[in-house]
C-alpha positions in Angstrom: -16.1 -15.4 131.3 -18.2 -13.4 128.8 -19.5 -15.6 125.5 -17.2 -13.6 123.3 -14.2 -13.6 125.2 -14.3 -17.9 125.3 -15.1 -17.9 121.9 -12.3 -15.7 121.3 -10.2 -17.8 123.6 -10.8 -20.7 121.6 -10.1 -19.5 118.7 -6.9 -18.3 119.2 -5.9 -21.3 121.1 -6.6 -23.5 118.1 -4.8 -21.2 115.7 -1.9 -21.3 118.6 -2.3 -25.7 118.3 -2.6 -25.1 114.1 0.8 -22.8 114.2 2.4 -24.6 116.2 1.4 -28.0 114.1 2.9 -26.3 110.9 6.2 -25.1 112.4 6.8 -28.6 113.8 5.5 -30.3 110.1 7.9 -27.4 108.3 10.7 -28.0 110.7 10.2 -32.0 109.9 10.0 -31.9 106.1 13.4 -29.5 106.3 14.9 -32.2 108.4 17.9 -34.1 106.5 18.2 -37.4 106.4 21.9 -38.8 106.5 23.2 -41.9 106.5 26.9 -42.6 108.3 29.0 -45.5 108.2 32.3 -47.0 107.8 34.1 -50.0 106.2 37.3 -51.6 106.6 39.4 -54.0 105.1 38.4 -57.9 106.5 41.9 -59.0 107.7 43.1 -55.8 109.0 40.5 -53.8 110.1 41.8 -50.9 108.0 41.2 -48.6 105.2 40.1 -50.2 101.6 41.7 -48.8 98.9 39.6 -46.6 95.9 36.3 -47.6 97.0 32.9 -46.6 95.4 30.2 -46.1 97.9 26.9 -45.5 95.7 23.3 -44.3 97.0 20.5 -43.2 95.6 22.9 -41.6 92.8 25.1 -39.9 95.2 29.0 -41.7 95.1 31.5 -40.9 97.9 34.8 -42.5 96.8 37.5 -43.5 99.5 40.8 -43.9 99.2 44.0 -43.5 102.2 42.4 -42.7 105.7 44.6 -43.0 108.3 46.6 -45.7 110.1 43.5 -45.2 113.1 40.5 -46.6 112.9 38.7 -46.2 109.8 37.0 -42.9 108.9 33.5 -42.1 109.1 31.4 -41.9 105.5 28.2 -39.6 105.3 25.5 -39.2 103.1 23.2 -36.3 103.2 20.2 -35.2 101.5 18.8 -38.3 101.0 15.3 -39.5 100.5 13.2 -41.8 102.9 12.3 -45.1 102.9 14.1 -48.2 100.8 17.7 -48.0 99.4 20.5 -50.0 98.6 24.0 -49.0 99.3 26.3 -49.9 96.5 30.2 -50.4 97.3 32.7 -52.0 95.0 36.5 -51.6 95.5 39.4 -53.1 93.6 40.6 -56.7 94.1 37.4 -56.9 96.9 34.6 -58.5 96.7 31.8 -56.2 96.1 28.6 -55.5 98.7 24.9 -54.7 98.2 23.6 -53.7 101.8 19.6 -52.9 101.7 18.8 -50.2 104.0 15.6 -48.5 105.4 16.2 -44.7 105.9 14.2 -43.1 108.6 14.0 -38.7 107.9 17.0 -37.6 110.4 20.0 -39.3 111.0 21.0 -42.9 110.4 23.7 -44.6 111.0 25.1 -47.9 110.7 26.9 -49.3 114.1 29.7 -51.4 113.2 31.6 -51.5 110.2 31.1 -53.1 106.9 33.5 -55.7 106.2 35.4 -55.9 102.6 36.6 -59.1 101.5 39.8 -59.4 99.5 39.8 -61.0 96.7 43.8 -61.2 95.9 46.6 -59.1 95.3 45.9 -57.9 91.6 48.6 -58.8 89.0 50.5 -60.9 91.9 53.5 -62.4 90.0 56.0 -62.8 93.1 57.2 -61.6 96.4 60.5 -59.9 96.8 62.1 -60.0 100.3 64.8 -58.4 102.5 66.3 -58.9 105.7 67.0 -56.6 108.4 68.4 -57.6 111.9 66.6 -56.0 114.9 67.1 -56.8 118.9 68.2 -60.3 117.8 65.5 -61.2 115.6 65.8 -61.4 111.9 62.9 -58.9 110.2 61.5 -59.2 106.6 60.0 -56.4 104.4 57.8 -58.8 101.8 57.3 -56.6 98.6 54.6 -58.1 96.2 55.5 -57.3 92.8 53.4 -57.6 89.5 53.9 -58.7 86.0 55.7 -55.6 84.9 58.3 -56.1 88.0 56.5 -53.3 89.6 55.1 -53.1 93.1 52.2 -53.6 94.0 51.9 -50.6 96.7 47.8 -50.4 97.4 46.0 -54.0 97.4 43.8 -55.7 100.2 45.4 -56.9 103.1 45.2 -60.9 102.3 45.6 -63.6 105.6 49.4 -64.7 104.4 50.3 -67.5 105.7 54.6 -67.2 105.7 56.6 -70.3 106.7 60.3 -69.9 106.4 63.8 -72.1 107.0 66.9 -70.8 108.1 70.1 -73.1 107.0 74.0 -72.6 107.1 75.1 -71.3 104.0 78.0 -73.8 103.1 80.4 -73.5 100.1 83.0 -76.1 98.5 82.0 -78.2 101.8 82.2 -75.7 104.5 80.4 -72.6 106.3 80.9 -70.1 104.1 82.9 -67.2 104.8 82.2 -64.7 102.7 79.5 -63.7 100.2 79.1 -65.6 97.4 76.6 -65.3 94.1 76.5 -69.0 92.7 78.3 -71.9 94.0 76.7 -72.4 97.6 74.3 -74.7 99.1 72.5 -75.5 102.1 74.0 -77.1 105.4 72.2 -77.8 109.0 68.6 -76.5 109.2 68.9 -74.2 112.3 65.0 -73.2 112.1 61.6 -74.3 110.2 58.4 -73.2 110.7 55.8 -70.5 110.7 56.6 -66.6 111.0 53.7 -63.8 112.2 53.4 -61.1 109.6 52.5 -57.4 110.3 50.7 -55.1 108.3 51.2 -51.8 108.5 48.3 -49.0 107.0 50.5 -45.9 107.2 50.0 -43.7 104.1 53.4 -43.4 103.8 54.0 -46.9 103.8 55.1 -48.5 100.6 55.5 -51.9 101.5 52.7 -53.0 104.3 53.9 -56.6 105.1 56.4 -57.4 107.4 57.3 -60.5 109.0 59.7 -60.9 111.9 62.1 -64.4 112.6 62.6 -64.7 116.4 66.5 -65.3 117.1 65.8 -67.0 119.8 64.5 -70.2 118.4 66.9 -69.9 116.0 69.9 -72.9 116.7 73.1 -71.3 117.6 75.9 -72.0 115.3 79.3 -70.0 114.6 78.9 -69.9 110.7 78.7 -66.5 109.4 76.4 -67.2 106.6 72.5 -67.9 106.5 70.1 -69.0 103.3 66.6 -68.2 104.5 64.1 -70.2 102.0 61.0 -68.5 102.0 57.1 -69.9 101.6 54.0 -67.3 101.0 50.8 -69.0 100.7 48.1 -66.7 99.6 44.6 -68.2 100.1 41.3 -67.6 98.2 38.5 -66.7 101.3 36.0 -67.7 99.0 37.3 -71.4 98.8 39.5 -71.5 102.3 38.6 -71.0 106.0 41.6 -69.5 108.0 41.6 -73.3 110.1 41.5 -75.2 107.3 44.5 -73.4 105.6 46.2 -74.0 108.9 45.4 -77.8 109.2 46.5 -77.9 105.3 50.3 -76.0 105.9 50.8 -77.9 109.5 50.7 -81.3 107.3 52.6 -79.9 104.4 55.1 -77.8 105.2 56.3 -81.1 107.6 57.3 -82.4 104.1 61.5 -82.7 103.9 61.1 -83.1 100.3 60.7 -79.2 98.8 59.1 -81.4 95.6 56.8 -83.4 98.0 55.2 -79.7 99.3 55.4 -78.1 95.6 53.2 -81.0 94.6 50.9 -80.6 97.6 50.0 -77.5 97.4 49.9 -77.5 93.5 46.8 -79.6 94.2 45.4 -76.7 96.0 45.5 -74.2 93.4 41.9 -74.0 93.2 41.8 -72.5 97.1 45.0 -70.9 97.3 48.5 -69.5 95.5 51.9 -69.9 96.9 55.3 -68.4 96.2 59.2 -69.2 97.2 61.5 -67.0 97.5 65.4 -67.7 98.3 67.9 -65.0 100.6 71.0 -66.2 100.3 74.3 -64.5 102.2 72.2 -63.4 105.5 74.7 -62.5 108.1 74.1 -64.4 111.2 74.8 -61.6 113.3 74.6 -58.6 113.6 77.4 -55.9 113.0 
């Protein structure tokens, strides 16, 4: 090969190796970097309600999803290196998650658990009965100060313990429905009841809690008061196990004063509510 033509060939290599450099360096410095993640409710693994997701002065803001798995959040255009991601959300604790941002994609693997904090103006719970394949099923409706429900708040670890008596009136089963003047007979059931919760937009009242029939004592009265406890525990000052151990020992109490004073004593790690159903038809029609 002639001088000129290597010196030549050289030269157009390296200005091939310089091009090439400042496509890839162009096509780098136009890359975006993103950041993907989700977050879900603690308890049920669901949506959280209204939340703020802040970073580096861009704010997505979340509110229903879907009754699936919880959507997908992204943030483009962002800048390399440290950030914080911001997220606050009513009634929930709020979060502060450093993050290191590589140019490209990032993404966070598993979701970002929100704690609940409470039900927000929680005055009382409303209940009603429905009957379905035997079993007696509750729709618990938390209501506010105003009377109000409360229709979007964090799904909180209820604990629900109910007991199931014969309505008795003037001395006997009762045999029709009656607004004052009845009291409770034989227990027929005590204990603790599962809860669902259910994250269907359309869903106004998300708790749920179902009374199996059959460990409920047979007896041909027509009538059934249902006496209802909601314990709703602080996660910042209660483990799941050690609200258990508490309710196992106190709800064993006959006296209904004995477990109001028990759990009075608790009201720094938890809240509790009664509610009464009286005229609950035994069966169903």
């Amino acid at each position: 090969m002639k001088r000129r033509t290597r010196i030549t060939f050289i030269v157009i290599a390296a200005l091939v190796v310089v091009c090439a450099g400042a496509v890839l360096a162009a096509l780098w410095l136009g890359t975006d970097t993103t950041f993907e993640f989700k977050i879900r409710d603690s308890v049920s693994g669901k949506w959280v309600w209204d939340a703020a997701m802040k970073l580096q002065g861009r704010t997505i803001v979340g509110y229903y999803q879907s009754d699936a798995a919880p959507l997908t959040y992204r943030f483009t255009r962002l800048t390399p290196g440290k950030a914080m991601l911001d997220i606050a959300a009513d009634s929930y604790g709020p979060l502060s998650l450093p993050l290191t941002l590589k140019r490209g994609a990032n993404r966070l693997q598993k979701p970002i658990d929100m704690v609940g904090l409470g039900i927000p103006d929680l005055t009382k719970f409303y209940i009603f009965e429905s009957r379905e394949a035997g079993d007696i099923v509750a729709e618990i409706r938390p209501v506010n100060s105003t009377g109000t429900a409360v229709l979007n708040h964090p799904c909180m670890d209820l604990w629900i313990g109910c007991r199931i008596s014969v309505q008795m009136r003037n001395g006997v089963p009762a045999r029709e429905e009656a607004e004052t003047g009845s009291s409770r007979g034989s227990e027929l059931f005590r204990g603790r009841i599962p809860w669902k919760w259910d994250p269907a937009p359309e869903t106004q009242f998300r708790y749920s809690a179902r009374i199996p029939g059959a460990q409920i004592k047979d007896d041909p009265s027509a009538y059934r008061v249902i006496d209802y406890l909601i314990v709703v525990p602080n996660p910042l000052a209660i483990s799941s196990a050690e609200l258990e151990k508490l309710l196992a020992r106190v709800y064993a109490m006959n006296d209904p004063a004995a477990v109001a004073a028990a759990l009075d004593a608790e009201s720094n790690r938890l809240r509790y509510f009664i509610d009464t159903s009286w005229n609950v038809k035994a069966r169903q029609e």
